[in-house]
LUMMARDO-351546 format. One record per residue (C-alpha): residue number from 1; residue in one letter; y, x, z. Coordinates in Angstrom, 1 decimal. Last residue first. Layout:
 resi resn     c2     c1     c3
  NUM    A      Y      X      Z
...
This chain:
 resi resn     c2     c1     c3
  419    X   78.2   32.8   56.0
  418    X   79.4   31.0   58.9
  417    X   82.6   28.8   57.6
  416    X   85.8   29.3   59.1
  415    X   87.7   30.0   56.1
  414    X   91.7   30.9   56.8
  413    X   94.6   29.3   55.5
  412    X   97.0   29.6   58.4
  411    X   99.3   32.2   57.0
  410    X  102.3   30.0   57.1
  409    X  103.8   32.5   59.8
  408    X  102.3   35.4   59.8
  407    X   99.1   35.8   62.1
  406    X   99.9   36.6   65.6
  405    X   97.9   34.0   67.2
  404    X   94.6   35.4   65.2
  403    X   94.4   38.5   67.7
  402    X   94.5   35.5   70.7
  401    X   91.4   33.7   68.9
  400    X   89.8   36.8   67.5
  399    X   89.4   38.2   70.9
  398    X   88.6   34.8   73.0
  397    X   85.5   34.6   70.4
  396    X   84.0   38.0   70.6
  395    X   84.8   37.6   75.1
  394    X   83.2   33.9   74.4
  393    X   80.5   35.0   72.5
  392    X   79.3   37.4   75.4
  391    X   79.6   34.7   77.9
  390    X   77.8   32.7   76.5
  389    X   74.9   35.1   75.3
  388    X   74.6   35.8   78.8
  387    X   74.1   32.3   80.0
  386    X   71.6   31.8   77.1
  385    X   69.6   34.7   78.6
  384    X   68.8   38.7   77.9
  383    X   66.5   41.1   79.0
  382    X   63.8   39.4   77.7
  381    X   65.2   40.7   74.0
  380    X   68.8   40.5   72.7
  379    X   72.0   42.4   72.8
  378    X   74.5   43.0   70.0
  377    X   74.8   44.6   66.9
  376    X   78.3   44.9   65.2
  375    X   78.1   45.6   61.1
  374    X   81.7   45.9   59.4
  373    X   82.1   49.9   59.1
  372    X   78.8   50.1   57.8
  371    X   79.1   47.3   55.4
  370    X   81.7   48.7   53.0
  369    X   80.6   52.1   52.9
  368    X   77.2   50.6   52.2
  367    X   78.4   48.4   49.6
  366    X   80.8   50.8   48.0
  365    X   77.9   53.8   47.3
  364    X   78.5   55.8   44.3
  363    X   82.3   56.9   45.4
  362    X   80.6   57.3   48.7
  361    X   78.4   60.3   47.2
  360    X   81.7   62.6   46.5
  359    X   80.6   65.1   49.0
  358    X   76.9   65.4   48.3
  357    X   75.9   68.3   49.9
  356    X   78.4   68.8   52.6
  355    X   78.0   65.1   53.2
  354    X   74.6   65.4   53.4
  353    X   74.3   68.5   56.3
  352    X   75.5   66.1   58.1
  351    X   76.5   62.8   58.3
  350    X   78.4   60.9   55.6
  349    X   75.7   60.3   53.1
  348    X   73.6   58.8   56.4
  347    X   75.9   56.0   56.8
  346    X   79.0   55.7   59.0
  345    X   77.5   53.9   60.8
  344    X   74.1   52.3   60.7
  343    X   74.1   50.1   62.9
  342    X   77.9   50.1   64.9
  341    X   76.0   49.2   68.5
  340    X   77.4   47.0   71.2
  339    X   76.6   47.8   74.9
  338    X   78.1   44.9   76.7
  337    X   79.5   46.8   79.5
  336    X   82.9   44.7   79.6
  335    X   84.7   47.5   78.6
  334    X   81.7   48.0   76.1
  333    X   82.5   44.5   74.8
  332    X   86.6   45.2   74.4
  331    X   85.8   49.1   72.4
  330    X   83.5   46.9   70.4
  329    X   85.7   44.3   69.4
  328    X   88.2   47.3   68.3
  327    X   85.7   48.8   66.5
  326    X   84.9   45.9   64.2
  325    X   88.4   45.6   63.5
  324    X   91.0   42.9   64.5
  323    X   92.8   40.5   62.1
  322    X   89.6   38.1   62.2
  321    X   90.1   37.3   58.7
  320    X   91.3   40.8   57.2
  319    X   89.2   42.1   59.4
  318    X   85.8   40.4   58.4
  317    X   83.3   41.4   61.1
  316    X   79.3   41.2   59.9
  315    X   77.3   40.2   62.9
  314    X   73.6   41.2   63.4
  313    X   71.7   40.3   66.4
  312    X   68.2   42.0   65.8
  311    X   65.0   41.3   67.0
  310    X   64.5   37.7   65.3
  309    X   60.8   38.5   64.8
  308    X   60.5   36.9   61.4
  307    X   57.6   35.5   59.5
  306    X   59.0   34.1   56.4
  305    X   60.1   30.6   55.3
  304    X   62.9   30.9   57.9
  303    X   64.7   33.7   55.4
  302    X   67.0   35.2   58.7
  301    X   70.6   34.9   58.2
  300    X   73.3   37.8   58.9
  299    X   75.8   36.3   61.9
  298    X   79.1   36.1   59.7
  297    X   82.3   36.9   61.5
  296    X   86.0   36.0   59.6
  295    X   86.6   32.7   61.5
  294    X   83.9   31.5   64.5
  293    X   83.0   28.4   63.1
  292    X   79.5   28.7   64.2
  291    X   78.9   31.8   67.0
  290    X   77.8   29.8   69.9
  289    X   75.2   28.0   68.2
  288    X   74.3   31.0   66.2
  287    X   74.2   33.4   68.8
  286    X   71.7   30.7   70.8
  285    X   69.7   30.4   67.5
  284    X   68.8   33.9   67.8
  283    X   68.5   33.7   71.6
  282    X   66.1   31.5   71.1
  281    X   64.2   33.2   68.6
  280    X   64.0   37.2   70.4
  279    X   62.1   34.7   73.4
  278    X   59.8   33.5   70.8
  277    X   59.2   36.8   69.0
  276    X   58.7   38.3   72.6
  275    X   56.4   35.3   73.8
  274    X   54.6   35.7   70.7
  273    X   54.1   39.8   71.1
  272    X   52.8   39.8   74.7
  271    X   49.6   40.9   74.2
  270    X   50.7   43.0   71.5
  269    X   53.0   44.8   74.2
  268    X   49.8   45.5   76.4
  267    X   48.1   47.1   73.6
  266    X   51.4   48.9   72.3
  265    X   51.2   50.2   76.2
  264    X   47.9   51.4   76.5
  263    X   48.4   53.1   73.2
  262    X   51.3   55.0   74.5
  261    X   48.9   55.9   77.5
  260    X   46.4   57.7   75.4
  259    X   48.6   59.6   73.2
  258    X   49.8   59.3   69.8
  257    X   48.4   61.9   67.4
  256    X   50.8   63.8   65.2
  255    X   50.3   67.4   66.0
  254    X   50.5   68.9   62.8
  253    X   48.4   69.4   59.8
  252    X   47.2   71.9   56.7
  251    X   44.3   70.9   55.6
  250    X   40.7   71.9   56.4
  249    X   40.5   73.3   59.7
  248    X   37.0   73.5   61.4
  247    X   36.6   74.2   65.1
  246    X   35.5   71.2   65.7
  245    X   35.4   68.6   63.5
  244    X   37.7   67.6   60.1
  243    X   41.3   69.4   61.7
  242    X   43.9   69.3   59.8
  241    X   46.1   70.0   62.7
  240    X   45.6   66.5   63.9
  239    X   48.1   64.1   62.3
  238    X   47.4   66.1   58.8
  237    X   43.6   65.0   59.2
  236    X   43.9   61.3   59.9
  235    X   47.0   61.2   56.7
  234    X   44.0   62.6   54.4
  233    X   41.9   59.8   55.7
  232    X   44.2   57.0   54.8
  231    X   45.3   58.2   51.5
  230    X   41.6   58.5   50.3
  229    X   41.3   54.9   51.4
  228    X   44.4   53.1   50.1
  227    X   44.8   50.1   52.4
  226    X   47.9   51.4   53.9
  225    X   49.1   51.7   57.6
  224    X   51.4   54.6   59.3
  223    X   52.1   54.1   62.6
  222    X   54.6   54.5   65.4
  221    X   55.4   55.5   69.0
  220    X   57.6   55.8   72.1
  219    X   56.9   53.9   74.7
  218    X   54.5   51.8   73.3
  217    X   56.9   49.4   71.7
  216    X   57.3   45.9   70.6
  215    X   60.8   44.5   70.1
  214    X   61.5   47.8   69.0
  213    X   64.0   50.2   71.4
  212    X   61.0   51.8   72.8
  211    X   59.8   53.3   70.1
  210    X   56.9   51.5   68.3
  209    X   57.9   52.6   64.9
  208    X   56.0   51.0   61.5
  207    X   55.1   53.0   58.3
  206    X   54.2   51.8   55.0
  205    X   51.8   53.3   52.7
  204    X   51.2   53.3   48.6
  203    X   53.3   50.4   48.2
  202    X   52.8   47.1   50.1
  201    X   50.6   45.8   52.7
  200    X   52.3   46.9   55.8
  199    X   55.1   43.7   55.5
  198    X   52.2   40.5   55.9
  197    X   52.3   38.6   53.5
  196    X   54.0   35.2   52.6
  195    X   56.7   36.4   50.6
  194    X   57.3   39.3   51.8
  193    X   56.2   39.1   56.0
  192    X   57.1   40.3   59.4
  191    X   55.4   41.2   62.6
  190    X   56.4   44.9   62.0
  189    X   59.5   44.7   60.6
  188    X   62.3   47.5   61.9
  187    X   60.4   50.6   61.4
  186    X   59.1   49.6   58.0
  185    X   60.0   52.8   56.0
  184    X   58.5   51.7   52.8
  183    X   56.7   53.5   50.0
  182    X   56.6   53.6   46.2
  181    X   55.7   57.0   44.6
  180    X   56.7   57.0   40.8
  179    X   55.3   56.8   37.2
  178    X   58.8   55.3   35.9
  177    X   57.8   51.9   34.9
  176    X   55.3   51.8   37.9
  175    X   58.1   52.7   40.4
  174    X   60.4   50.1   38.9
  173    X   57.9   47.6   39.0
  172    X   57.1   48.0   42.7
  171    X   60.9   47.9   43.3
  170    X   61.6   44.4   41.7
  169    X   58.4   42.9   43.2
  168    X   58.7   44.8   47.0
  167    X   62.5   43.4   47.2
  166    X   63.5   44.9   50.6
  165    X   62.6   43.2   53.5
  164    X   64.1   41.4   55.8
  163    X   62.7   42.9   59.8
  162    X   66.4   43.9   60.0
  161    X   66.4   46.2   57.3
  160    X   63.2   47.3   55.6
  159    X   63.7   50.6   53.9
  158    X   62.6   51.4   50.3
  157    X   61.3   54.7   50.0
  156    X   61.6   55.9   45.9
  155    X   59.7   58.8   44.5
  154    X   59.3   61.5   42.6
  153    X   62.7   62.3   41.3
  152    X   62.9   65.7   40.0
  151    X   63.4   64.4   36.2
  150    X   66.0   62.5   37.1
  149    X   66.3   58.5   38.5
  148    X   69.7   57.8   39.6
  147    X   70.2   55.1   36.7
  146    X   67.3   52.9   37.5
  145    X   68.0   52.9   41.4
  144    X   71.4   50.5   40.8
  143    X   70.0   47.4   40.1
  142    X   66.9   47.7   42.7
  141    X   69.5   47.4   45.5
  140    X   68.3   49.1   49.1
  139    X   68.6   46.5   51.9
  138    X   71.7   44.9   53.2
  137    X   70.1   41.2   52.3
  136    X   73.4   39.9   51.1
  135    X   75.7   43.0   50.4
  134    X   72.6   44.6   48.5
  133    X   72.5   48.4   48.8
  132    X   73.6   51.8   47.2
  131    X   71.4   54.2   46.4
  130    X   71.3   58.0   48.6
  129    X   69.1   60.6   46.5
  128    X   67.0   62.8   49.3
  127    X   66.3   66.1   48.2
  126    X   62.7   67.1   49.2
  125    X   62.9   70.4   51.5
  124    X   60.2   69.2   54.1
  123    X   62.8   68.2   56.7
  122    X   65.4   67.3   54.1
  121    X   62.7   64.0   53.8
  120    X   62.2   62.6   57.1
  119    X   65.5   63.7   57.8
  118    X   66.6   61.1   55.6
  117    X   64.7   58.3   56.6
  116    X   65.5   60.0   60.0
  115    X   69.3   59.0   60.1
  114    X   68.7   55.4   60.3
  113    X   69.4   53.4   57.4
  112    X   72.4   52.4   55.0
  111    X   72.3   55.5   52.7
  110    X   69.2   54.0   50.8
  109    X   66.8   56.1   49.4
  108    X   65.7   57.9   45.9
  107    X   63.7   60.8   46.4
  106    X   64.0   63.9   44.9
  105    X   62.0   67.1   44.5
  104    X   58.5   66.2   46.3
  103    X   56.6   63.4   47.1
  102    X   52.5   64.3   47.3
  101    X   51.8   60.8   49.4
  100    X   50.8   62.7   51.8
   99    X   53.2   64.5   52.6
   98    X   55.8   61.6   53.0
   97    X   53.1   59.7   54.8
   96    X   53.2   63.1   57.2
   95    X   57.3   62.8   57.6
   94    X   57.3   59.2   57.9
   93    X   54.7   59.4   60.7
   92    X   56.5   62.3   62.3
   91    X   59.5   60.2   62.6
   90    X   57.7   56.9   63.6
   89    X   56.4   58.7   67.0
   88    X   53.4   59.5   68.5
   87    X   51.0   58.8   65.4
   86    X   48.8   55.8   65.2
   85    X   46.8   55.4   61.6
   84    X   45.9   52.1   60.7
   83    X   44.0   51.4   57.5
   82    X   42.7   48.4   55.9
   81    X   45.5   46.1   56.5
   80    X   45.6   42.6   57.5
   79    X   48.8   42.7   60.0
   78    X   47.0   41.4   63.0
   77    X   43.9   43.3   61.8
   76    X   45.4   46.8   61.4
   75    X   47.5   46.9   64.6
   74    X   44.6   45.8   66.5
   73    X   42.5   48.1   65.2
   72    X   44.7   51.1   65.8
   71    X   45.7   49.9   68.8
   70    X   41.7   49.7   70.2
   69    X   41.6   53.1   68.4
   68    X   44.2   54.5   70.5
   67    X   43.1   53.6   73.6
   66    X   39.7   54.6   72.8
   65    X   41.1   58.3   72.8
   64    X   41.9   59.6   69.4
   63    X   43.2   63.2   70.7
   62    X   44.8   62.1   74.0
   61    X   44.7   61.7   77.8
   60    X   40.6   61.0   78.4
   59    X   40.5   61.6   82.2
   58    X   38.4   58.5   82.2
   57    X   39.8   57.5   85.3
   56    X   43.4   58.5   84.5
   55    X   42.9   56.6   81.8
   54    X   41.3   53.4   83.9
   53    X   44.5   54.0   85.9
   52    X   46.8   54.1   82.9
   51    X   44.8   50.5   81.9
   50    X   45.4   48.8   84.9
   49    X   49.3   49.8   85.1
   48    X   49.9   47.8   81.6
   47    X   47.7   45.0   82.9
   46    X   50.0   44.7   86.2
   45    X   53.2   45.1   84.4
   44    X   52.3   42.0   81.3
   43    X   54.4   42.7   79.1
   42    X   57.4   45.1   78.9
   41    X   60.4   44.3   76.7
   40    X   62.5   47.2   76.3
   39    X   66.7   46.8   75.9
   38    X   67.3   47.5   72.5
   37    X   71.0   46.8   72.4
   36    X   72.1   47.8   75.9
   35    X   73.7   45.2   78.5
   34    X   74.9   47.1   81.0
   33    X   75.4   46.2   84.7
   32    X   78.4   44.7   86.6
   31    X   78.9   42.1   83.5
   30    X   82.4   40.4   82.8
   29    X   84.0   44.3   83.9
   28    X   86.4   44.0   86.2
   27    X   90.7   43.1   85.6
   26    X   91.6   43.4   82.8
   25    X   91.5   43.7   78.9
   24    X   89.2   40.2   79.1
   23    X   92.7   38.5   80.5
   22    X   94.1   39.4   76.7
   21    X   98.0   39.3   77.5
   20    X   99.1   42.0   75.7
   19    X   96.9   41.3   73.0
   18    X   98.7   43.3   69.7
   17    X   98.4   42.7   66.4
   16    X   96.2   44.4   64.2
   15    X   96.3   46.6   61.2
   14    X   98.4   49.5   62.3
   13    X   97.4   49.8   65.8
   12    X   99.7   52.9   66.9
   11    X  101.9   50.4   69.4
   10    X  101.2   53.2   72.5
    9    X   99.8   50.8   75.2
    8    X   97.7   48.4   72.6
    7    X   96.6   51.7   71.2
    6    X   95.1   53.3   74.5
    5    X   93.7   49.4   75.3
    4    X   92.0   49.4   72.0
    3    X   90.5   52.6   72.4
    2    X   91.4   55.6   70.6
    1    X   89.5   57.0   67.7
């Protein structure tokens, strides 16, 4: 696609007027140095270096180190779980809970997730079966999974977008009803809660990731937590090989395990996990300060009577309201090295190898086609200040102000509220 300035030059934008006179198009950049979506949090440096030099003390790297099962148990009580298992990274974890949990044939998913739900799945030669989603909460739609179920469907992975989750009563019911597996990929909401509980607690397993790009990381990581027992252990052996003592192979595993010094960061990032959810908050409300009124761009709403972790600055762009694209805003912030994501465009369905298989799947799927070319995410974390945010809503607002200037004449009707 060519960049706003390229079509500006050339007159090939079809939908949009032209800035000619936008001062953000020249001139320097607003920031000298990027400002990246996910953007790690740290902690605490000096504890986070005391604890790699008491591993490199104990000379204890990996395989279930105490490092790991001081995370593990953390992880477990601050969520109220039974189980935690640590593996290196969320991937793997979703691929061995997938195992685990004996699905097989087809599983139904949303298309509005990150890629790896579905790789998760073609990985181990399951089919996965993309359902459309909820406009408002942008998570999978129970209404619609009914009528994709076959007789090769064994289970359903409900995604939890944004830290919101899904709807645990509506899908748990359908799973029952039908005899199927019920899990959730949970990669976006540790430190959130469904109606009052803790997100971890539901389905047959859920699984967090600790990459570095979460709110709370350890490096790069993840888990998979459940309070089923015989699930619990079966997903210990498969992270290690199989392995049930030396020397003695039982199942049939992988490598899995997280190591030593991922742990000794997830451990330092817990300690830190208030002032992150607190700093993530502020700049939250900051967006939505600056953001209020601003026509055709909704800033997705957090349910305040849940436990939140505010790590993701969602906007929805309107463009027959703002009468400039979603791209096109982007194309101005990364100009301006504000690193702007398109989450998750242009939806798994239309990414190989699935849309080769399944070529016809965004005639079953309007809300996600819909949304993932409307969805701009935007920088937040302790990388990030009120001053900042200023000065990033001004460049959003500045855009849609002098793109707006052009409307037709006595087309002036437009609504302003934030939805």
């Amino acid at each position: 696609m060519a960049s706003l300035g390229q079509e500006l030059v050339s007159g090939t934008a079809q939908k949009t007027p032209s800035l000619p006179d936008l001062n953000i198009l020249q001139g320097a950049p607003v920031f000298q140095d990027k400002l990246h979506v996910g953007r790690p949090n740290i902690g605490n440096r000096d504890r986070l270096i005391e604890r790699i030099n008491d591993i490199l003390d104990r000379k204890w790297l990996t395989n279930n180190g105490p490092y790991v099962q001081e995370f593990e148990q953390q992880i477990a009580n601050f969520i109220g779980v039974k189980h935690c298992i640590a593996t290196c990274n969320a991937t793997i974890g979703l691929e061995i809970a997938i195992r685990a949990a004996g699905l097989k044939g087809e599983v139904i998913i949303p298309s509005f997730t990150f890629i790896a739900t579905a790789h998760a799945l073609q990985w181990q030669e399951i089919t996965p079966v993309f359902c459309d989603i909820d406009p408002l909460t942008h998570t999978i739609d129970p209404q619609k999974i009914e009528s994709m179920i076959t007789p090769r469907t064994t289970g359903i992975i409900g995604v939890h977008l944004w830290g919101q989750a899904c709807n645990i009563e509506i899908l748990s019911k359908i799973a029952s009803k039908h005899n199927l597996k019920l899990i959730f990929d949970a990669a976006h909401a540790f430190g959130c809660s469904y109606q009052g509980q803790m997100i971890g607690n539901f389905g047959e397993l859920e699984v967090f990731s600790f990459h570095a790009t979460k709110f709370l990381n350890s490096f790069e990581g993840g888990a998979v937590v459940t309070n089923n027992d015989e699930l619990a252990a079966k997903i210990r052996l498969m992270e290690n090989f199989g392995f049930a003592g030396l020397d003695n192979a039982v199942y049939v595993g992988t490598n899995g395990k997280m190591s030593e010094v991922s742990a000794a960061m997830g451990i330092t990032s817990l300690e830190s996990i208030h002032e992150f959810i607190e700093v993530n908050y502020q700049n939250y409300k900051s967006y939505e300060h600056e953001l209020f009124g601003l026509p055709g761009v909704s800033l997705f709403k957090y349910n305040r009577a849940e436990k939140n972790t505010y790590q993701y600055i969602v906007l929805e762009v309107n463009e027959s309201i703002t009468h400039i694209t979603r791209d096109q805003i982007i194309d101005i912030l990364h100009t301006n090295n504000i690193i702007a994501r398109k989450y998750f465009y242009p939806g798994c369905h239309r990414m190989k190898p699935y849309n080769s298989y399944f070529p016809h799947a965004g005639l079953l799927l309007p809300e996600t086609e819909r949304l993932s070319d409307r969805v701009l995410i935007l920088p937040t974390g302790t990388s990030i200040d009120k001053f900042q945010i200023q000065s990033i809503t001004k460049i959003i607002k500045d855009v849609i102000a002098e793109a707006m200037k052009n409307l037709p004449a006595g087309n002036n009707t437009v609504d302003i509220s934030l939805n």
